[in-house]
C-alpha positions in Angstrom: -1.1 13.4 -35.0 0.2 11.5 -32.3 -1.7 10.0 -29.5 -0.8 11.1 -26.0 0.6 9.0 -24.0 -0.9 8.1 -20.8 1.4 8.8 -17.7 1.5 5.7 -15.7 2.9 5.1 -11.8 5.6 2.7 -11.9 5.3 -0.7 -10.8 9.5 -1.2 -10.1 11.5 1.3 -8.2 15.1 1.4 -8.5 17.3 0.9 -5.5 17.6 4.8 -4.7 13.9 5.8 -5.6 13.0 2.7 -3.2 15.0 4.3 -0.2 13.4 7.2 -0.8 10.1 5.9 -1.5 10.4 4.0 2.3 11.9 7.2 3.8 15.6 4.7 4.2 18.8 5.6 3.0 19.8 3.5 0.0 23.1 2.2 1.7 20.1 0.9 4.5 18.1 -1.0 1.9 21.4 -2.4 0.3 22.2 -3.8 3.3 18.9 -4.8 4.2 19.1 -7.1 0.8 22.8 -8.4 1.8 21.4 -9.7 5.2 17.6 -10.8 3.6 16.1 -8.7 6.1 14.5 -6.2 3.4 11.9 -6.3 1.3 11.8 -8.5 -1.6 13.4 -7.3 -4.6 14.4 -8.9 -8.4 17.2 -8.8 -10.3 16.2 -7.3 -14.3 20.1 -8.1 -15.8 22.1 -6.4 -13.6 20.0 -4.2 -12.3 18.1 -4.4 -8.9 14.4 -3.3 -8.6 11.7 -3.4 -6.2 7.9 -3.7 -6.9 5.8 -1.0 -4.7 3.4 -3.8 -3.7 6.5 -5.7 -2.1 7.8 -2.3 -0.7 4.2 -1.1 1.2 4.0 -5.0 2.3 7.3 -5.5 4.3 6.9 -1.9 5.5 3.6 -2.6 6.9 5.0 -5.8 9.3 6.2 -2.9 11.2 2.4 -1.4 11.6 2.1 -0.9 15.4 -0.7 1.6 17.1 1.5 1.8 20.5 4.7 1.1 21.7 3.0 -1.9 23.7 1.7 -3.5 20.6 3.7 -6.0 19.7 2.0 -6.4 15.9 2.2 -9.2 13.6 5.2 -8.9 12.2 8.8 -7.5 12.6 11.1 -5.7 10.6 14.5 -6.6 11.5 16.9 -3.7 11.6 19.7 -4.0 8.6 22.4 -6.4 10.5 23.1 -10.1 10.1 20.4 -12.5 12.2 21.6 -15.0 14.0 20.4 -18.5 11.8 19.1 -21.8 13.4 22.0 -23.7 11.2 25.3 -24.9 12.5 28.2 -24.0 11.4 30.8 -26.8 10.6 
């Protein structure tokens, strides 16, 4: 007889599944990883994954209890940041 096999959460979340997990759409979080405004992610071959840990950690720098509240931390919409550097 077989032994059953335990169902276990996932620790990595494809691109799509992540979107959906944060409630983005997935062209948002692609974007979000293009500009380095997202949440961390790693690349497994070719393929790029998020760990839920790193998902519930940048979405929480946008925890606020009012709109007054400016919390302790900021999620930057999905756009290009301006950078400290200079360009030559």
């Amino acid at each position: 007889m077989a032994e059953p096999v335990a169902a276990t959460t996932p620790r990595f979340l494809t691109t799509p599944d992540a979107a959906i997990y944060l409630g983005l759409s997935a062209r948002t979080l692609e974007k979000h990883r293009c500009f380095g405004t997202g949440p961390v992610f790693r690349r497994l071959g070719g393929r790029i994954v998020y760990a839920i840990d790193d998902l519930d950690a940048w979405a929480a720098l946008g925890t606020r209890r009012s709109t007054s509240d400016p919390g302790n931390g900021v999620v930057h919409p999905a756009k290009r940041q301006p950078t400290d550097c200079v360009r030559r």
